[in-house]
C-alpha positions in Angstrom: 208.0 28.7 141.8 210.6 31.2 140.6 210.3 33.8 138.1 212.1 35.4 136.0 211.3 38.6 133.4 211.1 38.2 129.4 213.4 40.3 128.1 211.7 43.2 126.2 208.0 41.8 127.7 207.4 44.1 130.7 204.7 41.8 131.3 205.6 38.5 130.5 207.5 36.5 132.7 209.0 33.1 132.9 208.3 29.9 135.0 211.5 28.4 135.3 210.9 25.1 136.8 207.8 24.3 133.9 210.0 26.9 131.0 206.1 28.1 130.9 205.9 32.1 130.0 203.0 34.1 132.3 201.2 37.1 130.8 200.9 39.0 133.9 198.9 41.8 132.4 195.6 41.3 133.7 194.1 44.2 132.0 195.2 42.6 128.8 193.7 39.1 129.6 190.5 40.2 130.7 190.5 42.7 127.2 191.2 39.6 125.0 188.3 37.9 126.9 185.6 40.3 126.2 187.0 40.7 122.4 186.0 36.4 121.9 182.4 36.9 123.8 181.7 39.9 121.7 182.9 37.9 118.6 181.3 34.7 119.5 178.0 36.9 120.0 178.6 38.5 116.4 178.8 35.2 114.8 175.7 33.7 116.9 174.1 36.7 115.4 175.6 36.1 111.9 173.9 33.0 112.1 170.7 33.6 113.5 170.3 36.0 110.5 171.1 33.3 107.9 168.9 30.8 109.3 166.2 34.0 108.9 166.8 34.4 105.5 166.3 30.7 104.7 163.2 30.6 106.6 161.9 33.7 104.1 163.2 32.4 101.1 161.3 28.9 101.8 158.1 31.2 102.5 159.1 32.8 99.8 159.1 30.0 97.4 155.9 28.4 99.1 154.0 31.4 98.0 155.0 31.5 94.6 154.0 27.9 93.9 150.6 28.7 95.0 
């Protein structure tokens, strides 16, 4: 497999048999990686909160029925 540099992309380079460009910048990757967990945990959160809410509003309305 030969590569070549992206010019003006210190850390990209260039498959040239698949035309496929590599981020070779692993301290990027694994940054990006932990930025979707932490975001996928914020919206699990997000969520968890709203299904809260509805739960107390239900109570909510149960009680004032009674």
């Amino acid at each position: 497999m030969a590569k070549k540099k992206v010019k003006d992309y210190p850390d990209l380079v260039k498959d040239t048999a698949t035309q496929t460009i590599i981020n070779t910048n692993s301290r990027a990757f694994e940054a990006r990686r932990e930025q979707i967990l932490v975001s996928k945990e914020r919206e699990n959160e997000i969520q968890n909160i709203k299904a809260d809410i509805a739960e107390i509003k239900k109570l909510l309305k149960g009680l004032s029925k009674k």
